[in-house]
C-alpha positions in Angstrom: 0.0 0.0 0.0 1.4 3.3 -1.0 1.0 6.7 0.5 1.3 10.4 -0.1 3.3 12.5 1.4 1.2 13.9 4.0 0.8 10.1 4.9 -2.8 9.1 3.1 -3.0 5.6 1.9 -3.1 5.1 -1.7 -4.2 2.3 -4.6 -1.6 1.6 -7.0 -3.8 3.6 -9.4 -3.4 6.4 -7.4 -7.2 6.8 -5.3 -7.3 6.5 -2.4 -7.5 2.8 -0.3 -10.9 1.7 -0.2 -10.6 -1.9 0.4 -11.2 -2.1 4.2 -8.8 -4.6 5.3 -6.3 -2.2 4.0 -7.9 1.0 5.4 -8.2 -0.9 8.9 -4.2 -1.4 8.9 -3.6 2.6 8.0 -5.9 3.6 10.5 -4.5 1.4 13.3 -0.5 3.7 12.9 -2.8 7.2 13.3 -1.0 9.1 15.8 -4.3 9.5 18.3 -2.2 11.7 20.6 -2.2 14.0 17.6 -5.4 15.4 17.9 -4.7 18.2 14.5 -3.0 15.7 12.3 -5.3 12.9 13.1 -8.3 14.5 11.8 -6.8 16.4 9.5 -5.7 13.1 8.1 -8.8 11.2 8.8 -10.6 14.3 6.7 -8.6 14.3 3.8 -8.8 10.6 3.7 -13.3 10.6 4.2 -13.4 13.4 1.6 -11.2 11.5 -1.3 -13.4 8.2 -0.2 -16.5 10.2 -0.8 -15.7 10.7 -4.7 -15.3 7.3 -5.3 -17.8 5.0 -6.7 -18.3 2.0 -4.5 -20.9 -0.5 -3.8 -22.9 -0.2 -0.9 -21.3 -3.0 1.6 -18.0 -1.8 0.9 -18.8 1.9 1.7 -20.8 0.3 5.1 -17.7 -1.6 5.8 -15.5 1.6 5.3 -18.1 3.9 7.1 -17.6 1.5 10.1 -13.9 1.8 10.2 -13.9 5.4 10.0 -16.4 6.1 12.8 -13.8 4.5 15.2 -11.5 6.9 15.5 -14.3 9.6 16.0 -16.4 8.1 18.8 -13.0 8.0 19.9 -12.5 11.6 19.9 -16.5 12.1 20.7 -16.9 10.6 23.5 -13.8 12.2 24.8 -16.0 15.4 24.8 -19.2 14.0 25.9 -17.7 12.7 29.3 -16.5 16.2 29.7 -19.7 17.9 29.4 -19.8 21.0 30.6 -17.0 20.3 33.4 -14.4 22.9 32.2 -11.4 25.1 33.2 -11.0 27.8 31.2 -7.4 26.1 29.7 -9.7 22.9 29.1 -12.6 25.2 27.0 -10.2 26.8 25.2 -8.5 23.1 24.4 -11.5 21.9 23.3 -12.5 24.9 20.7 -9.5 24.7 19.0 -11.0 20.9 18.1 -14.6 21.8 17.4 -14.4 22.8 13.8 -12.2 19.5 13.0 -15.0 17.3 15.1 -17.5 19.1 12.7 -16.1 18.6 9.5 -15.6 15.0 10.3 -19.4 14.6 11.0 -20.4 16.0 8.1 -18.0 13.6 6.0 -19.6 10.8 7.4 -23.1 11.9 7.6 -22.2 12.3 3.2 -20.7 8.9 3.4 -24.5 7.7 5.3 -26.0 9.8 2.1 -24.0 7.9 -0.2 -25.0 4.0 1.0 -28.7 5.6 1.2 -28.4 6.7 -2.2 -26.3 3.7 -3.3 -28.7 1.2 -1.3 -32.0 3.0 -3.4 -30.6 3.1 -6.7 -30.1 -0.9 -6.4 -33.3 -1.6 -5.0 -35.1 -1.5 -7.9 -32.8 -4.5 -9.8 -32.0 -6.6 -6.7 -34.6 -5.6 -4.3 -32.4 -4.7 -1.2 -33.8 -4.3 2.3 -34.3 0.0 3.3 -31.1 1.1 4.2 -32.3 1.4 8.3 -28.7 1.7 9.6 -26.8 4.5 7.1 -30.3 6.7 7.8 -29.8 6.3 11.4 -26.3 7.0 11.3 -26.8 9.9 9.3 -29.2 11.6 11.4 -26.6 10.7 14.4 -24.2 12.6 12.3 -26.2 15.7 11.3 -26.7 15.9 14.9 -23.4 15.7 16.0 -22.4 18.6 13.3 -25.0 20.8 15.0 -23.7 20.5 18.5 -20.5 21.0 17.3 -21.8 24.5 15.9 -23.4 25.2 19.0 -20.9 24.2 21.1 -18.5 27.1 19.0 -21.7 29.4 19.6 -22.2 30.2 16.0 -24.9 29.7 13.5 -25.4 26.0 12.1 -23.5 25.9 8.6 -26.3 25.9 5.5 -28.1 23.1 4.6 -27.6 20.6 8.0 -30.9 21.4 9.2 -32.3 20.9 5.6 -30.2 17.4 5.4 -31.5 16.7 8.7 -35.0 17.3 8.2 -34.7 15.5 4.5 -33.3 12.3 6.5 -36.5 12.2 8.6 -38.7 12.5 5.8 -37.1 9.5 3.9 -37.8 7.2 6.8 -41.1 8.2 7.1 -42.0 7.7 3.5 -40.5 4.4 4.2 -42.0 4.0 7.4 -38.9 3.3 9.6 -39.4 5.9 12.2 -39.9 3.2 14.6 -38.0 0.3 13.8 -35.3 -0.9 16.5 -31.7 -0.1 15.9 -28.8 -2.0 18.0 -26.2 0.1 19.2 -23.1 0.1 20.7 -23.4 -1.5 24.6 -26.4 -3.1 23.7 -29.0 0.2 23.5 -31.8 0.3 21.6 -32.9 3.1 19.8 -35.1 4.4 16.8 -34.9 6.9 14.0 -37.9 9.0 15.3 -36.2 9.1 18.9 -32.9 10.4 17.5 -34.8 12.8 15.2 -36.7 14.1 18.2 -33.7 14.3 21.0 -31.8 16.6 18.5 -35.2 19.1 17.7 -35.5 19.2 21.9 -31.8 20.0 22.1 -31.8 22.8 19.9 -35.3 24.3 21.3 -33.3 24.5 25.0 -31.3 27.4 22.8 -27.8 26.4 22.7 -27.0 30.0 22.6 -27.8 30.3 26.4 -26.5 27.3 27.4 -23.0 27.5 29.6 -19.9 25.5 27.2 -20.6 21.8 27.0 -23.7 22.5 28.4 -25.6 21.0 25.3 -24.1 17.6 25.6 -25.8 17.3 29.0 -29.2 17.8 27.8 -28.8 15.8 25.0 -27.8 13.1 26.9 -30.5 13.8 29.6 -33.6 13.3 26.6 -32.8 9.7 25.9 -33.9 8.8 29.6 -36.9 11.3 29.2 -37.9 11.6 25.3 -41.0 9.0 25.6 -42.5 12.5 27.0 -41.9 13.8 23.5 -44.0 13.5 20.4 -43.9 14.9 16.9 -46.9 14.6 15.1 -48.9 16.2 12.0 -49.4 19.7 12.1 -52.7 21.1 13.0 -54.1 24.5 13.8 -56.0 25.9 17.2 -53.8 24.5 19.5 -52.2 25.5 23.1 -49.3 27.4 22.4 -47.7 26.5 25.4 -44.8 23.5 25.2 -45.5 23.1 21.1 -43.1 23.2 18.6 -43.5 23.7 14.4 -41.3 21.3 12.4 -40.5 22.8 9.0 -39.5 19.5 6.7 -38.5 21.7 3.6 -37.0 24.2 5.8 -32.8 24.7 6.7 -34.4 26.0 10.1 -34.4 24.8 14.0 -38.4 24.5 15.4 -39.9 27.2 16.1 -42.3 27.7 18.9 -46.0 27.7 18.1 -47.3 31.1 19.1 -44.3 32.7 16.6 -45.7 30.5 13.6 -48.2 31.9 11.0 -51.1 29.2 10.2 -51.8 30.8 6.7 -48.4 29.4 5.9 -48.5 25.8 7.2 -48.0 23.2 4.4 -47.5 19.3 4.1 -43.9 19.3 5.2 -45.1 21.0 8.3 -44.9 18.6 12.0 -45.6 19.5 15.3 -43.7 18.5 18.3 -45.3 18.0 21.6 -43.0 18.8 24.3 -45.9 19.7 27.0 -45.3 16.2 29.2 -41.4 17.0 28.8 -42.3 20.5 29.9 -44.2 19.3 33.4 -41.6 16.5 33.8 -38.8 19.1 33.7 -40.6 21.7 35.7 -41.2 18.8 38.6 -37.7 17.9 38.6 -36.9 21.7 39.5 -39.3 21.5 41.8 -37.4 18.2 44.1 -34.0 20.1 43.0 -35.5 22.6 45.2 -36.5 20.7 48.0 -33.2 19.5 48.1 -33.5 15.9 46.1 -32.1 14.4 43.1 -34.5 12.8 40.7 -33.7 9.3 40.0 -33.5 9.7 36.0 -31.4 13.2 36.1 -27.8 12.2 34.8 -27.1 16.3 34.9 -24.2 17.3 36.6 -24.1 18.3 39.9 -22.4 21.6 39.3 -25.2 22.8 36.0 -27.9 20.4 37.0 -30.2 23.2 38.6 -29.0 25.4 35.7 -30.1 23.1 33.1 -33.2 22.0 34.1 -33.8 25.6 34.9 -33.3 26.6 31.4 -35.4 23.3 29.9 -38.5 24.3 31.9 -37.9 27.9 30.2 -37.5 26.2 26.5 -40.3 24.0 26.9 -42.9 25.8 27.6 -43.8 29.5 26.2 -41.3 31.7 24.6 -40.2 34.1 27.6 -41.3 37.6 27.4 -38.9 40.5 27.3 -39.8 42.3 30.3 -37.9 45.6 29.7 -38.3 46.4 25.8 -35.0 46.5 23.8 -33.9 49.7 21.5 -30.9 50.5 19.6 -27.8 51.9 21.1 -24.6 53.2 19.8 -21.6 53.5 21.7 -18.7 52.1 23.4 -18.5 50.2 26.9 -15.6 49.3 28.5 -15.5 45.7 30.1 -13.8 43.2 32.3 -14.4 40.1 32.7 -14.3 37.9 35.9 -15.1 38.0 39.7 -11.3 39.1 41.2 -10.4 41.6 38.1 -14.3 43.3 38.3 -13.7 43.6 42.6 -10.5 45.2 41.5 -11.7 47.9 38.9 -14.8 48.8 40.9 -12.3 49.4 43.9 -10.7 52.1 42.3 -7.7 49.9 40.7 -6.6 48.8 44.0 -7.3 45.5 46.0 -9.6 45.9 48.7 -8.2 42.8 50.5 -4.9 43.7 50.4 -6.0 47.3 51.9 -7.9 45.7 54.9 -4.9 43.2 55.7 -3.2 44.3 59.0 0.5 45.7 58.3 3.5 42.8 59.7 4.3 43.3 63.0 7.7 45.0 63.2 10.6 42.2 63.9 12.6 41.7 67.1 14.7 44.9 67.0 11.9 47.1 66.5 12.3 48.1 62.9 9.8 47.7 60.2 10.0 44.0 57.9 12.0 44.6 54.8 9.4 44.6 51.9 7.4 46.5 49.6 5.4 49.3 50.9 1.2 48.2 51.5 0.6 51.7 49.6 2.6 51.1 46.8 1.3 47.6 46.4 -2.0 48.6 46.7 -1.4 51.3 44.1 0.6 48.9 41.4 -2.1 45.9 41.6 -3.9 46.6 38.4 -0.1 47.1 36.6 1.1 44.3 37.9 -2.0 42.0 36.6 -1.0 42.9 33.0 -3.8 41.7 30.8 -5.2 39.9 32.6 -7.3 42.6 34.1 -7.0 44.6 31.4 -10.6 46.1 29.6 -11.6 46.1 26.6 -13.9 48.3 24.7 -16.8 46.6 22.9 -19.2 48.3 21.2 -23.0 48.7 22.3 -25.9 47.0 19.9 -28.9 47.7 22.1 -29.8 48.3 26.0 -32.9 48.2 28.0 -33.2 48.8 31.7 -32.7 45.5 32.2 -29.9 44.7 30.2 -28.0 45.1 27.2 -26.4 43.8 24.3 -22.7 44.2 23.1 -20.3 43.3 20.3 -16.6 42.8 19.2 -15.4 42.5 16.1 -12.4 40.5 17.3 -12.1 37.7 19.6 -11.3 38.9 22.8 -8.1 39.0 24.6 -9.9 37.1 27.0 -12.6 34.1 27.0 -15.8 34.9 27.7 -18.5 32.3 28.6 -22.2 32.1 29.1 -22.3 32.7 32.8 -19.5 34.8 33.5 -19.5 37.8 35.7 -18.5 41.6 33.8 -18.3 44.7 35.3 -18.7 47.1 32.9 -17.8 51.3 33.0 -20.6 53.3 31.7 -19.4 56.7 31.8 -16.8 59.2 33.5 -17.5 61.2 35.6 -16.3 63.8 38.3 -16.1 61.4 40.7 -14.5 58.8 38.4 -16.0 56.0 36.9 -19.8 54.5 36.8 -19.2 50.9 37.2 -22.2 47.8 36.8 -22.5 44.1 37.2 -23.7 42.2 34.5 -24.1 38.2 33.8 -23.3 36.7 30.3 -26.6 35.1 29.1 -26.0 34.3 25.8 -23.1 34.4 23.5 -22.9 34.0 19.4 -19.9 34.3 17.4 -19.8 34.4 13.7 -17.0 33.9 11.5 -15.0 33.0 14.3 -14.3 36.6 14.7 -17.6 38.9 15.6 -18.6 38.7 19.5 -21.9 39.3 20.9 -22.9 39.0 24.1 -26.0 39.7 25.5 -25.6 40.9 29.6 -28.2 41.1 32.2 -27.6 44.2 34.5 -27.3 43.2 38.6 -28.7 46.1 40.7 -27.5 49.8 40.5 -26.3 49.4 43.9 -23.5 47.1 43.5 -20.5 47.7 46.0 -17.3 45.3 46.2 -16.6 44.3 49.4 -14.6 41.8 52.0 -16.4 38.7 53.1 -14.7 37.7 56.3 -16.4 34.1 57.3 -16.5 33.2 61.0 -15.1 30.1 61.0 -12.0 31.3 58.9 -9.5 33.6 58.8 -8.7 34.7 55.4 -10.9 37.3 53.3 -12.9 36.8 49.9 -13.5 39.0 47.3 -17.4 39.5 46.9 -20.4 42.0 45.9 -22.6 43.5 48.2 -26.0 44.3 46.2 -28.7 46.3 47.4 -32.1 46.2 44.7 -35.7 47.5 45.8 -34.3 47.4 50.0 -33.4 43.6 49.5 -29.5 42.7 50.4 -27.7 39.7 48.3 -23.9 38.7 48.0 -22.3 37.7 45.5 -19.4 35.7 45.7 -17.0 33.1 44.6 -18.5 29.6 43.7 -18.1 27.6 47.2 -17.9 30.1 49.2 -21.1 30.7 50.5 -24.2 28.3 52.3 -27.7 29.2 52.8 -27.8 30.2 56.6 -24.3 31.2 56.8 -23.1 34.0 59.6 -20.6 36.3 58.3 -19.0 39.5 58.3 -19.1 42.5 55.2 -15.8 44.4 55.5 -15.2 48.0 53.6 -12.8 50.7 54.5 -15.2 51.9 56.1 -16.7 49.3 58.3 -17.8 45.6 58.8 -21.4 44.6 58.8 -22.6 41.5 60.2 -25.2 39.8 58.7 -26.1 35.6 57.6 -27.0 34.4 54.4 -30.9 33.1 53.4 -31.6 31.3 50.0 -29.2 31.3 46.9 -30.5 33.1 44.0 -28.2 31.8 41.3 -25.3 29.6 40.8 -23.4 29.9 38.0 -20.1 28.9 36.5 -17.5 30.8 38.7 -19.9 32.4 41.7 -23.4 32.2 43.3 -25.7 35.1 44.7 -27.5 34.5 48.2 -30.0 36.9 49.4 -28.8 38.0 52.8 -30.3 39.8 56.1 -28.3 41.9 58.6 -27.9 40.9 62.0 
């Protein structure tokens, strides 16, 4: 067997290897540890075996050798979830675009058997081609997580290939016919069809990274709740879904479609006994259980079934209405660098530590000076607290909307805490607290982020807990009389004494419910003592 320079396998003709004992051998010297060359390799090798004519059982026998090497790197991602450092997010971006292109390769090679298997049927009479129709939805699944996962917009046409996919097998009437997978599940075409419409109606966009490969996971223990059926008018908007099966489109919820345009290729998914079993599992969350069937996370699982019972049910209604902005905001991102900025550049920790005691001969410990530390904390970050001007899209009093038109010089992530400085003035700078909600990026290049605003009485401050010693950075935020903190993930327990420490004071007061618990820090309403 021949190869090119890059290291593909080649025919003595010249094509590439087709003949599977052969293409097993290559495959088994990949370098795995080589995540870029791998499937760099593995696409240049799927997209020169997709030009070649070959019959159907070969192509099967090639598709199956090929998926190997991705569920290898697939499931590497799944287990992760959305378990990630920063480091380990930005690890796994870099791969995303390879992981897509690979899925959409084999979901054409699926196409290819389909289209191979139907042109024969008519001579030789061969069985529906159940398996490659499966796979390919599997596939054209997998491609739109990976888009989701890199928050931009599907690529054209998956949703269209998607939907076209479904449509075959019900012309065929496959939708419910067993399929054996790996480990001995069981599963259908309609159910794999269904689980990847639910996924994208939880609106990826909002969902922190990884995120989506929870609740994906989490609808094939709860998707008999689910039904798609034929579309029909004067329904119940709430927890109903229109299916477009010409369209290159996502559902779309029921009370946002027109019924003067509803056609035949129009289905309508029932999510309303998903809805109620989501909303009851939010409701023992809670109360302080763990349902059974809930394979979420412990860190997102009340986030995710927060946002499900959101998705699932009625659109949510703006409650502050949007209009345009222009303009420029300066921003940081993250819990320590936001306490700093808001402080006035200087670290309010380090200006409430006590000075070292003097040493044994009475003169002062040789090191810098507190005032000069304090002064040099925001130089000595570097960029790591350094802002970054984005520019406004649109605000409401609730929130507002922001874009780049560069990737940032540091990740941002659904969930993340900004503080952002809305003007100058006299007294220096206005500073706010927002919350990443969503995030999109298109063209790998253009931001946007969409920001809900914390209270305009936001104050960074010193937590000082009673059982311990050290201090934490933390917010204290005053909205409509009620007092919350916000701190550091872990830090702080409902029912939890503690101590607020400024300049100019400490305040004593014990935490009550939490509000919100998020990827780096939680809110707790709280009540002076």
């Amino acid at each position: 067997m021949a190869s090119t320079e890059d290291g593909l396998p080649l025919r003595r003709d010249g094509l590439i290897e087709s003949r599977p004992m052969h293409v097993e051998e290559w495959l088994e010297t990949l370098p795995f540890a080589d995540f870029e060359h791998t499937t760099q390799l593995l696409h240049a090798a799927l997209t020169a075996t997709n030009q070649l004519t070959l019959k159907p059982a070969t192509r099967e026998a090639l598709l199956g050798l090929y998926d190997q090497p991705y569920q290898y790197y697939l499931q590497s991602q799944i287990r992760t979830g959305a378990q990630h450092t920063l480091s380990s997010m930005e690890n796994m971006q870099r791969q995303l675009h390879s992981m897509q292109q690979l899925a959409a390769d084999l979901a054409l090679m699926s196409q290819h058997i389909i289209n191979d298997t139907q042109e024969r049927k008519s001579v030789w009479g061969s069985k529906p081609p159940l398996r490659a129709t499966q796979q390919g939805i599997d596939y054209l699944s997998q491609a739109l997580i990976f888009s989701y996962l890199q928050y931009a917009p599907p690529p054209a046409g998956v949703w269209q290939q998607l939907h076209g996919l479904y449509r075959f097998a019900e012309s065929l009437e496959l939708l419910h016919n067993g399929i054996k997978l790996a480990g001995g599940r069981t599963t259908t075409i309609a159910h794999s069809y269904c689980s990847m419409l639910l996924t994208a109606v939880v609106d990826p966009p909002h969902l922190p990274f990884g995120g989506i490969w929870e609740v994906h996971d989490q609808l094939a223990s709860w998707l008999e709740r689910a039904e798609l059926q034929p579309y029909r008018d004067g329904q119940n908007a709430g927890g109903l879904f229109v299916v477009d099966l010409d369209g290159d489109l996502p559902p779309r919820p029921y009370n946002r479609f027109d019924p003067s345009e509803a056609h035949a290729g129009h289905r309508l998914l029932d999510a309303r006994a998903l809805y109620l079993n989501a909303q009851q599992a939010r409701e023992r969350l809670r109360q302080g259980e763990t349902p059974a069937d809930l394979k979420l996370s412990d860190s997102y699982r009340q986030l995710l079934v927060e946002q499900m019972v959101r998705a699932w049910n009625l659109p949510p209604k703006r409650r502050f209405p949007r209009s345009p902005a222009n303009g420029k905001l300066a921003l940081t991102c993250g819990l320590q660098a936001t306490h700093i900025h808001m402080n006035g550049g200087s670290d309010l920790l380090r200006q409430l530590r006590k000075p070292e005691p003097a040493g044994a001969d009475g003169l002062d410990v040789e090191g810098e000076s507190e005032d000069h530390a304090v002064r040099d904390d925001l130089h000595r970050s570097g960029n790591y607290f350094a802002l970054e001007t984005w520019d406004l899209i649109n605000k409401s009093a609730g929130g507002c909307a922001l874009e780049h038109q560069q990737r940032p010089a540091y990740s941002v992530r659904v969930g993340d805490l900004l503080g952002l400085r809305l003007t100058e003035t006299d007294a220096g700078a206005y500073w706010r607290l927002g919350i990443i909600r969503w995030l999109r990026i298109e063209a790998a290049t253009t931001y946007r982020i969409g920001v809900q605003l914390l209270g305009t009485d936001c104050q960074p401050v010193a937590l000082r807990f009673r059982n311990r010693r050290e201090l934490q950075h933390g917010f204290r935020i005053r909205t409509n009389d009620e007092l919350s903190l916000l701190a550091g993930r872990g830090q702080l327990t409902a029912n939890q004494a503690l101590d607020i420490e400024t300049i100019d004071g400490r305040q004593s007061v014990h935490t009550r419910q939490r509000i919100e618990e998020l990827a780096a820090f939680e809110q707790f309403t709280a009540q002076p003592d």
